[in-house]
TORPA-302305 format. One record per residue (C-alpha): residue number from 0; residue in one letter; x, y, z. Coordinates in pm, 1 decimal. Each point is the difference from the previous one (the first is absolute). Example, Ala and Ser with C-alpha at 12.3 -4.5 7.8 and 13.67 -1.06 7.14 Angstrom:
// residues 2
0/A/1230.0/-450.0/780.0
1/S/137.0/344.0/-66.0
// end
This chain:
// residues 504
0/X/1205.1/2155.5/-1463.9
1/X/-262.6/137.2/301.4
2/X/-188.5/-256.0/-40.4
3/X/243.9/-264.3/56.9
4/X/125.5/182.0/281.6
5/X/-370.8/-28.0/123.1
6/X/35.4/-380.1/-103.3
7/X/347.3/-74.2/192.2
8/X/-145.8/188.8/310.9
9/X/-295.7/-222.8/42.3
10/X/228.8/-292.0/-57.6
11/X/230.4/102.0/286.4
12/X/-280.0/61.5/206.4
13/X/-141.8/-298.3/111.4
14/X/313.5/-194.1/95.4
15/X/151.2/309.2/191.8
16/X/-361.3/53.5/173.0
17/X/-6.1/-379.0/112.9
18/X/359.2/19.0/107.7
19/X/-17.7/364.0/172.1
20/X/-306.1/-195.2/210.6
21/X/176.8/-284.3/75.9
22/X/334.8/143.6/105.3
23/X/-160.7/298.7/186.6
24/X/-246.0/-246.7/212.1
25/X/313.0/-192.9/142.2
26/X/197.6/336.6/70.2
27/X/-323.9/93.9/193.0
28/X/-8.8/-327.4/134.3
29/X/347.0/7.7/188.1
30/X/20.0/431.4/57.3
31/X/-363.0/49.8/23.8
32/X/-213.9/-285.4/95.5
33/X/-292.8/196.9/142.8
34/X/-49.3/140.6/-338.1
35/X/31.9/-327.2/-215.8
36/X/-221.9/-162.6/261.5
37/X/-264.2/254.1/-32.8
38/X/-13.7/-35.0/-394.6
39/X/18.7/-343.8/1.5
40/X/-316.5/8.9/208.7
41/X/-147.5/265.5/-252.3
42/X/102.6/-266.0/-276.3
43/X/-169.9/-303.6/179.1
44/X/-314.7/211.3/47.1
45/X/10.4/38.6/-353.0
46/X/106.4/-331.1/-115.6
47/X/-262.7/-147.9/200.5
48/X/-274.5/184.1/-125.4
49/X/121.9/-66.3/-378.2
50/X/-1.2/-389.1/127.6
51/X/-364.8/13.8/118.5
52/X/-76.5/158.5/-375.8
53/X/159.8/-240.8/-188.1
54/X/-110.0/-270.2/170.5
55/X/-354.2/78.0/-64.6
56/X/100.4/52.0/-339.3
57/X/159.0/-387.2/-22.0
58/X/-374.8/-137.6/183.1
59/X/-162.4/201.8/-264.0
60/X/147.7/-81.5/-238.2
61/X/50.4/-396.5/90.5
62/X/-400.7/23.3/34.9
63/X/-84.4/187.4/-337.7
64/X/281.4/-290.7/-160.4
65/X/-237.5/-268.1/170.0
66/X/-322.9/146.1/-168.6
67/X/174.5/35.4/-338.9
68/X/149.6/-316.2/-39.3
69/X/-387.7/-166.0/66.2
70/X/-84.5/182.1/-336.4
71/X/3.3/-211.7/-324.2
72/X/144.5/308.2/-205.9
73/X/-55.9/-121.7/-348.3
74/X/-381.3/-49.4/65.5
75/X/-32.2/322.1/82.0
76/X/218.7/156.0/-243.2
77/X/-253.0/-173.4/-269.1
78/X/-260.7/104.5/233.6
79/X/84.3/349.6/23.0
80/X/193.7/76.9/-283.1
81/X/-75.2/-259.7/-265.9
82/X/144.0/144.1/-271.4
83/X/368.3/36.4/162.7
84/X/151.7/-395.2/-107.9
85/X/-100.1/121.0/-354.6
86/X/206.2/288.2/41.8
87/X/323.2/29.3/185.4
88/X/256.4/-156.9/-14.3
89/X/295.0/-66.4/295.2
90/X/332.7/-34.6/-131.4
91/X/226.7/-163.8/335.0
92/X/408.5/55.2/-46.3
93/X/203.1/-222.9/176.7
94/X/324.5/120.6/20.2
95/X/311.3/-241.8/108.6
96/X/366.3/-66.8/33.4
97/X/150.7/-295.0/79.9
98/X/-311.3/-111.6/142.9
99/X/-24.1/-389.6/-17.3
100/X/-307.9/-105.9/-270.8
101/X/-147.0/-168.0/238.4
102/X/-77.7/315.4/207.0
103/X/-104.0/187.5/-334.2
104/X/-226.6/-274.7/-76.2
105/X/-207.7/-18.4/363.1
106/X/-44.5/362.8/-79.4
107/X/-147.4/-28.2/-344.6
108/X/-177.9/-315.6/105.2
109/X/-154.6/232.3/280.0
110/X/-154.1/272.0/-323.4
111/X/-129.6/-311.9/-184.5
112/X/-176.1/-146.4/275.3
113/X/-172.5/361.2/72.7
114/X/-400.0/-31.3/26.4
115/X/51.0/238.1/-302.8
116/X/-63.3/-69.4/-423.5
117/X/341.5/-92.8/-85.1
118/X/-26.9/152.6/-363.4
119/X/-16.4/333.8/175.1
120/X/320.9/-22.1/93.3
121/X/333.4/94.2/-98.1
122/X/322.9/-120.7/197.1
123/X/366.9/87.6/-49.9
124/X/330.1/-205.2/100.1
125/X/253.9/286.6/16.8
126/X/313.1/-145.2/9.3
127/X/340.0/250.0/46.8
128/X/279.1/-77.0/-337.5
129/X/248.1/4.3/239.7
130/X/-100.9/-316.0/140.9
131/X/132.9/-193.4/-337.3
132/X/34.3/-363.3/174.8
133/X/-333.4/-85.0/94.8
134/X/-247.2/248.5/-109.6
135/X/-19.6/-64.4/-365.6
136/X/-65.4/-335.6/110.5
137/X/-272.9/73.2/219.5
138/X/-192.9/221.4/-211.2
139/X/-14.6/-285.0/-320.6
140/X/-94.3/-236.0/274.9
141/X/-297.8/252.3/159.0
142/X/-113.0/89.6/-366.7
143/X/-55.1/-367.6/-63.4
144/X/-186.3/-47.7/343.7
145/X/-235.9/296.1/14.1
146/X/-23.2/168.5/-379.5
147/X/-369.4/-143.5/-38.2
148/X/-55.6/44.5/392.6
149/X/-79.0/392.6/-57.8
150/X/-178.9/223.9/-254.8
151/X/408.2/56.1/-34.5
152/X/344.7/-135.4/163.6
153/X/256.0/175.2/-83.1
154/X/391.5/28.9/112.9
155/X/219.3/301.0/1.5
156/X/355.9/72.4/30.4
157/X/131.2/323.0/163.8
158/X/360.7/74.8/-166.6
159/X/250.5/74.5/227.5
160/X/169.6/295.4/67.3
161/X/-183.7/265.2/-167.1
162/X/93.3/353.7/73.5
163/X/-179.1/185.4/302.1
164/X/-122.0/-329.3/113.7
165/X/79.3/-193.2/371.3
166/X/-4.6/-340.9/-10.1
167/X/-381.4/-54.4/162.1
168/X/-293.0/-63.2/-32.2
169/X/-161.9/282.6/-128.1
170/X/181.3/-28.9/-304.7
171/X/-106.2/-320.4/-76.8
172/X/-309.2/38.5/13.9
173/X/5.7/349.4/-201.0
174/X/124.4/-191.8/-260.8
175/X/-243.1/-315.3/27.1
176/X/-303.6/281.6/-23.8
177/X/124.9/133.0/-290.3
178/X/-11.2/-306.5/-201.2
179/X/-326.3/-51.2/158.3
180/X/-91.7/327.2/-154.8
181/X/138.4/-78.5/-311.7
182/X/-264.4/-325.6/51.1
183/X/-273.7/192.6/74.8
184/X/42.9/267.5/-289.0
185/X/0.2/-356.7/-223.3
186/X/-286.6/-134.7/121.0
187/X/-195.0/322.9/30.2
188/X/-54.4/20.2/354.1
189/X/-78.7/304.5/174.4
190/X/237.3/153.4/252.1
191/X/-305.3/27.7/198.5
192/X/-101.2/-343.2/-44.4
193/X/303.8/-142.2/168.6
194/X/96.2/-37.3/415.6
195/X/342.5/-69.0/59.2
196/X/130.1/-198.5/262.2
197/X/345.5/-25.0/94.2
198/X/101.6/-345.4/203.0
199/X/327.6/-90.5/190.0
200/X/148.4/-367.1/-109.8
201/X/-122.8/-124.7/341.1
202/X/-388.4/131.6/-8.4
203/X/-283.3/-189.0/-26.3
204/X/-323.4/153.6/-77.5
205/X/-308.6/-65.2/227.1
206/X/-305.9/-218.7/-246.7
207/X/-194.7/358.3/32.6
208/X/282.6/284.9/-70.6
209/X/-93.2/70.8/-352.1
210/X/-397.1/2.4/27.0
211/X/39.0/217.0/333.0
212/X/274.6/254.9/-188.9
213/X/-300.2/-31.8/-319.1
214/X/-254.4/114.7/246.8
215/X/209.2/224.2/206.4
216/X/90.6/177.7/-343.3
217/X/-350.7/17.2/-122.2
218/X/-138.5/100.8/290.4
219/X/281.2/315.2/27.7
220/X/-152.9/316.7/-167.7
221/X/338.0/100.4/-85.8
222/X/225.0/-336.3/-27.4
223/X/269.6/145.2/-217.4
224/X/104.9/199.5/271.0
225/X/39.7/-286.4/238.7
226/X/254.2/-208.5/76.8
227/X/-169.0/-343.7/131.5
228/X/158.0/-195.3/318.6
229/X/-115.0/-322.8/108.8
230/X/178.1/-126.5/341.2
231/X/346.3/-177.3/-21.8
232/X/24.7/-299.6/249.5
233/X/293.7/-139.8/85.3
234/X/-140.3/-343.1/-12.1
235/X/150.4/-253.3/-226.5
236/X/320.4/-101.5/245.7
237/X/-124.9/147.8/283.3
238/X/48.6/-342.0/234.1
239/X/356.8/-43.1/-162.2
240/X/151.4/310.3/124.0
241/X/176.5/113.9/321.4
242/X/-271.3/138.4/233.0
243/X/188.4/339.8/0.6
244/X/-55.8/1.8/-345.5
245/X/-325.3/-136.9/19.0
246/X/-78.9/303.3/185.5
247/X/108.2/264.3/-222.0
248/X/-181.5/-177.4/-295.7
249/X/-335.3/2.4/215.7
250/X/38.5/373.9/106.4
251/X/115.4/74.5/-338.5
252/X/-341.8/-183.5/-120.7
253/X/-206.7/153.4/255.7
254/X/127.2/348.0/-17.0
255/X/-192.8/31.5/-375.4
256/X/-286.5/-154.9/186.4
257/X/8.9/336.7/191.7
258/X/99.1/202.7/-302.7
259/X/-282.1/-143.6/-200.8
260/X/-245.6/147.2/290.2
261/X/159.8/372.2/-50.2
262/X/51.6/18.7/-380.5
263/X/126.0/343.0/31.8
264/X/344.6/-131.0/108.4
265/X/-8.2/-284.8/-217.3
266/X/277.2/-15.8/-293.9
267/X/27.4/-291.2/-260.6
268/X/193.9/-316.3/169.7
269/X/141.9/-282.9/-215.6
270/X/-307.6/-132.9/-172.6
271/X/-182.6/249.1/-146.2
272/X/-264.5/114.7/-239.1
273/X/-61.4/310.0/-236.9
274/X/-181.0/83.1/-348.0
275/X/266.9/-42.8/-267.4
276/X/-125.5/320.9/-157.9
277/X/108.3/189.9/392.2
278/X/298.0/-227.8/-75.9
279/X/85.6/136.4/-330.3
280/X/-34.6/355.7/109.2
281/X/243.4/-71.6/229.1
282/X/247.6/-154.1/-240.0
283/X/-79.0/-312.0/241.5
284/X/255.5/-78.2/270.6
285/X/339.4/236.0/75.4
286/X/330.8/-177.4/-129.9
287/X/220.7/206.8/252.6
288/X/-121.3/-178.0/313.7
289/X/62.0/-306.1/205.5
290/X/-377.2/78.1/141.0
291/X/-209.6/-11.2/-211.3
292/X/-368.2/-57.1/141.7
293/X/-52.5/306.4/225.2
294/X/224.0/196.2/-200.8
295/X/-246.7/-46.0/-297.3
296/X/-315.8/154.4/265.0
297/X/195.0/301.7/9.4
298/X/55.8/34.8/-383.6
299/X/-375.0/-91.6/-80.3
300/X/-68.5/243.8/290.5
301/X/206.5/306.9/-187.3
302/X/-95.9/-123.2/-351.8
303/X/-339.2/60.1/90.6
304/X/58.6/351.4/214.4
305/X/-104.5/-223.4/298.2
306/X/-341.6/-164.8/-131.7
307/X/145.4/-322.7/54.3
308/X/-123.7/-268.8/361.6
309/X/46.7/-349.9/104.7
310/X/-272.2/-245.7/-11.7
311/X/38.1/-267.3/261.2
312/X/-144.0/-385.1/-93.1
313/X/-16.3/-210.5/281.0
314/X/56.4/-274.4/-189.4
315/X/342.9/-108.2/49.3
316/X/266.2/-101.7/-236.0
317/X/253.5/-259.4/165.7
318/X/393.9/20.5/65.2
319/X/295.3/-108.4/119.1
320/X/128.3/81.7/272.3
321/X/415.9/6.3/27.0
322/X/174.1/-321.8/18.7
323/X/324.6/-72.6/-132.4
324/X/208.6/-256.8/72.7
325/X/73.9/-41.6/344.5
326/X/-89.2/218.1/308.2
327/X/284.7/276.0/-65.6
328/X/-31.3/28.4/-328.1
329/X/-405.2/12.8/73.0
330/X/42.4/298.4/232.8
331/X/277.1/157.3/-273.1
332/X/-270.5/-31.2/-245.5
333/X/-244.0/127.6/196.0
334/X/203.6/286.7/108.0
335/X/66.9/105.3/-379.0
336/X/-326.5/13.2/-82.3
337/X/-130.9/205.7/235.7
338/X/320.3/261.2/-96.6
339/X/-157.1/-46.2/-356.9
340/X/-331.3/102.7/102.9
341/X/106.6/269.8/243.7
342/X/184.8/148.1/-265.8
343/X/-364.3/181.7/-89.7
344/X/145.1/291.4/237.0
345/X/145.0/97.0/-396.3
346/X/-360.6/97.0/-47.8
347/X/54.5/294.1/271.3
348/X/182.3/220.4/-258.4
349/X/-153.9/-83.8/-291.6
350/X/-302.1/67.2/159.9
351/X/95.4/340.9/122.7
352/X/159.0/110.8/-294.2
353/X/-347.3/-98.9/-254.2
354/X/-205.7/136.9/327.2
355/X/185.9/366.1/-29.1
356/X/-108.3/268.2/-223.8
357/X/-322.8/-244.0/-98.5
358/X/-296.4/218.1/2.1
359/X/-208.4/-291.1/-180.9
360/X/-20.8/-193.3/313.7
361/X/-167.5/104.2/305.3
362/X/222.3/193.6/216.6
363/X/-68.4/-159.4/334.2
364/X/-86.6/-309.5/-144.7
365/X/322.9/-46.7/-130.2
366/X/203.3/72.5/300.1
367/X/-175.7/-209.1/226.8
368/X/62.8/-307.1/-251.3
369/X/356.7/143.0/38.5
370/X/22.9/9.1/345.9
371/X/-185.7/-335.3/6.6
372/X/284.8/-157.5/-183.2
373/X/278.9/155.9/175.0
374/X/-117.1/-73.6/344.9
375/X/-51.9/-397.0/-95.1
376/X/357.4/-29.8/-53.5
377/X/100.5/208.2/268.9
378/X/-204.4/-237.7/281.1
379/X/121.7/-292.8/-228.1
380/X/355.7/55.6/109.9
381/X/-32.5/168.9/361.5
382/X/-315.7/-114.2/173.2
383/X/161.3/-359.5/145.6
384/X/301.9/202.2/75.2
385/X/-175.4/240.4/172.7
386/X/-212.6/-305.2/203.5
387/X/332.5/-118.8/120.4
388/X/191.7/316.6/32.8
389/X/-243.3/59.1/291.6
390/X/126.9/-232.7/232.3
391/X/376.7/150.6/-44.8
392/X/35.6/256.0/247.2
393/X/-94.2/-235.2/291.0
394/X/258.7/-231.3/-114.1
395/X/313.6/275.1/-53.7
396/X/-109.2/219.5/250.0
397/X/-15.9/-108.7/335.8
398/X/-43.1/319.6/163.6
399/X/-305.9/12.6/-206.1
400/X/-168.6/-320.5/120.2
401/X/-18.5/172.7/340.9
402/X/-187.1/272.6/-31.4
403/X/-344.0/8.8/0.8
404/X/-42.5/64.6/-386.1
405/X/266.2/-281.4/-75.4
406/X/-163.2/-250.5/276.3
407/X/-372.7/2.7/-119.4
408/X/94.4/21.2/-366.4
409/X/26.7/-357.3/-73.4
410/X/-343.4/-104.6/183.1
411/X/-188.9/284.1/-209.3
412/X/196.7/-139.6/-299.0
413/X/-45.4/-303.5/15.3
414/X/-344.3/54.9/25.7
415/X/-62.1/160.0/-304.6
416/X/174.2/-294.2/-213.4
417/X/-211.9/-247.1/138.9
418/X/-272.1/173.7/-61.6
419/X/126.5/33.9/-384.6
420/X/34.2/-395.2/8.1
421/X/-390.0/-11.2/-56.3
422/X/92.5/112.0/-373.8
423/X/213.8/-324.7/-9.1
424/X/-249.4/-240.0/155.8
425/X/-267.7/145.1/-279.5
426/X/314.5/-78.6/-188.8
427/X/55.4/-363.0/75.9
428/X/-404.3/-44.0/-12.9
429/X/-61.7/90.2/-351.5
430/X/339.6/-211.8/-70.3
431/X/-168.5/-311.8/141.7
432/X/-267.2/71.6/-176.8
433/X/127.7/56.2/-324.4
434/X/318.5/-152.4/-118.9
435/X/-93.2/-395.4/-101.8
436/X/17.7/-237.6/270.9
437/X/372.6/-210.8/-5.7
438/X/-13.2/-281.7/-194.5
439/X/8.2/-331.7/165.8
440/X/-126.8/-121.6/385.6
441/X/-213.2/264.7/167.4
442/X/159.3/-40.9/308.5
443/X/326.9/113.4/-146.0
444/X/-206.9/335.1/-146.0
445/X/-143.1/48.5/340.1
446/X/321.1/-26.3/214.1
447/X/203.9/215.0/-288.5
448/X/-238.4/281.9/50.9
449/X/59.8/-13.7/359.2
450/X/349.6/14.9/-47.4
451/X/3.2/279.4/-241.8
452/X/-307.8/208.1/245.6
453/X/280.6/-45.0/289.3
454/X/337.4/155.4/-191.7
455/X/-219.4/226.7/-236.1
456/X/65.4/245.2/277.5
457/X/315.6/4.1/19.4
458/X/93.6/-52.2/-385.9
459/X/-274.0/275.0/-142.7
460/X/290.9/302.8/175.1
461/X/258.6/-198.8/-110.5
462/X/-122.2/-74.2/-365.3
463/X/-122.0/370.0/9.5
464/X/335.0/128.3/40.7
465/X/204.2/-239.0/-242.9
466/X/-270.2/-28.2/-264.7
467/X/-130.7/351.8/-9.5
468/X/176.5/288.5/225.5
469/X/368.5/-94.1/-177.6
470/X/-31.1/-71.6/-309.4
471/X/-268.3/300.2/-42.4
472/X/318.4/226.1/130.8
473/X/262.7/-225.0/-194.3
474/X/-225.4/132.1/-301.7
475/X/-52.6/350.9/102.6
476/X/386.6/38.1/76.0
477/X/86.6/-131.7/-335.1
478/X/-199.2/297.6/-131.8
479/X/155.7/234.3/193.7
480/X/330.6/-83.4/-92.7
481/X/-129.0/-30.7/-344.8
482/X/76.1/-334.3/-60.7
483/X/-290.8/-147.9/-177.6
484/X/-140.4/-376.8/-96.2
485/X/57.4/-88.1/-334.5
486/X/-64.7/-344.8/21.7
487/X/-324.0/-143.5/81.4
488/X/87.4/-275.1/240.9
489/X/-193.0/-303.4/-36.3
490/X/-179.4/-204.3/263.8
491/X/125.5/-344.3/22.5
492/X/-356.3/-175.1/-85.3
493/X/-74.1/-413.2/59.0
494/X/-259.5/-173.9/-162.0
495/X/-302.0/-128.2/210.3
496/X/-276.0/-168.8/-145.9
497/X/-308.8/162.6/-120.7
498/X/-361.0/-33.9/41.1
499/X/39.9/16.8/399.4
500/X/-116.1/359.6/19.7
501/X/-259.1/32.3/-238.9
502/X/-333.8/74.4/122.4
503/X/-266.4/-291.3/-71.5
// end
């Protein structure tokens, strides 16, 4: 019973933390504007400083991407580790629902094209048995397509409704790795033996992914105790989408650029790989939540008493960004999923409550990945708000505006958020630089990059707020009032046509 007091505390917490800050800087803002003005400043200091840091992170990063993309991994795998193709295998689910086949089948197309022995691999269609229409279908028509393709193709069916279990993804592909295990215990394959890589519908391998994870794995002195990231880029649709959109996608796909140069704060996102061996000490993925990628750092990360890290790859595995099927419904879509993904801030009390009364772990070591986590989510839902609550006592408080406080505010302001815009610029360079140039006329690509460098400024706030600040305190609220996802919603997903991205 304490400790799901302790559990229901830290899931109040957040929500009434983000809400306390909001509410209390626009009381300050029309009682007390000298005060709210001086910790905005405060904030802007600090804001600015943390932009400076992460943009050296992204050119870092963006320059260490660059250098590893030159590298023809398989030759030096064989190089380096010769013995590795003979060894391990990579087993790559691909969980759907109500995906079209001919998204699934750019996305397995992408893992048999790989610059990688294809009878070293293992790939699974995981189809949902709820989805009775289409996906028996689909998998008869895959099997015939792709069963000699692979060292195996295989399709699974998750039953529906089983007790304990949300309707996600996690569950899904729980159940797809157990049959896999079931494969492996046939064929007499080591747990140790096997990498697991878990695809969306919509992802498309780079040519090098698997001989860069073989390396990276190989190269690890403790791999099982690694989860392995390469970089998700937003890539396939990216000309095809609303530019607010496109903007989220890019920051989305350039904020695990940065996270990839600070592996400390870096947590599995949507493609990921582990040892199926880690993966079977863990009992594989949790059933109980709508998110399951970081969610499944955290329980590697207690399962192992904290001897578990992220590897980055900067090798990149391609996705879609949102479109659905008009504008609205594009910006609805997009909306959801970013409440989907925000919903992580569930990780806050199940990370306190494994965290407490641990002596295994580290004692500071485990707080500050606490505090780590908590404060992401808390500058996920406040920092825009905070931006723009700056500029509110000079608007509802004229008295304000003439003192001297109230009158030079705004200039000193101001300042400091142009100064922040060189994080954007370094922003909109590495864009240019490394989403794939718009198909058709290049004078059309030239003049739509002029376009989008001219309203980036004044969408990136805008997006900020819509895309990130609400629906990461939509999510946090919903905890709060204890009113949790039990659905996994599903991004609406189009098919584009493969081959574009992959690297010559």
């Amino acid at each position: 019973m304490l400790g799901y007091q302790r559990s229901r505390v830290w899931e109040i917490i957040p929500g009434l933390l983000t809400w306390t800050t909001l509410t209390g800087l626009i009381l300050l803002a029309v009682f007390n504007p000298p005060v709210l003005t001086m910790l905005v400043l405060l904030y802007a200091i600090y804001w600015l400083i943390k932009v400076f840091l992460i943009t050296g992170y992204l050119l870092a990063g963006f320059a260490r991407y660059n250098r590893e993309r030159k590298i023809d991994w398989l030759t030096k795998l064989n190089n380096d580790y010769p013995e590795a193709q003979n060894r391990f295998y990579h087993v790559a689910i691909v969980p759907t629902y109500k995906e079209d086949i001919s998204i699934l089948r750019h996305t397995i197309d992408a893992i048999r094209m790989s610059n990688y022995p294809a009878d070293r691999l293992i790939v699974v269609a995981a189809f949902e048995g709820r989805e009775k229409e289409l996906a028996p279908e689909y998998a008869k028509i895959l099997t015939h397509e792709y069963e000699h393709a692979f060292f195996h193709f295989m399709t699974t069916s998750h039953p529906a409704d089983i007790e304990g279990e949300v309707r996600g993804k996690g569950p899904n592909i729980t159940w797809a790795a157990r049959r896999v295990k079931e494969y492996l215990d046939e064929k007499k394959i080591k747990y140790s033996d096997a990498i697991l890589t878990t695809l969306d519908a919509d992802n498309r391998v780079d040519r090098d992914y698997f001989a860069n994870l073989t390396w990276s794995y190989c190269a690890d002195p403790d791999p099982i105790h690694k989860s392995f990231q390469p970089l998700p880029m937003f890539f396939n649709n990216i000309w095809q989408v609303p530019l607010p959109v496109k903007l989220t996608a890019l920051g989305s796909s350039f904020w695990q650029l940065i996270q990839a140069m600070r592996p400390h704060y870096s947590r599995n996102f949507a493609a990921h790989a582990q040892s199926f061996e880690a993966l079977v000490q863990t009992d594989f993925w949790s059933v109980a939540t709508v998110v399951e990628d970081g969610h499944q750092y955290w329980r590697s990360y207690f399962r192992f008493d904290g001897n578990h890290h992220v590897v980055p790859l900067f090798v990149p595995v391609y996705m879609d960004a949102v479109q659905g099927e008009d504008i609205m419904d594009t910006f609805r879509e997009q909306y959801l999923q970013r409440r989907r993904w925000f919903w992580g801030v569930s990780d806050v009390p199940y990370v306190f409550r494994h965290s407490f009364g641990n002596p295994r772990i580290p004692f500071l070591y485990k707080w500050l990945q606490f505090l780590r986590l908590f404060e992401s989510h808390y500058s996920l839902a406040t920092q825009s708000f905070i931006l723009l609550i700056g500029w509110l006592p000079i608007v509802v408080n004229p008295d304000f505006r003439d003192s001297v406080l109230g009158y030079n505010f705004p200039t000193v302001y101001r300042t400091f958020l142009i100064a922040a815009w060189t994080g954007m610029i370094a922003n909109m360079l590495v864009a240019s630089l490394l989403v794939p140039p718009r198909p058709g006329k290049r004078s059309v690509y030239v003049l739509t990059i002029i376009k989008e460098w001219l309203l980036a400024p004044v969408l990136l706030p805008v997006s900020g707020i819509f895309f990130s600040a609400i629906p990461a305190i939509d999510s946090q609220t919903r905890m709060l009032f204890n009113k949790p996802f039990t659905v996994f919603n599903v991004t609406k997903k189009t098919a584009i046509p493969s081959g574009v991205l992959v690297k010559d």
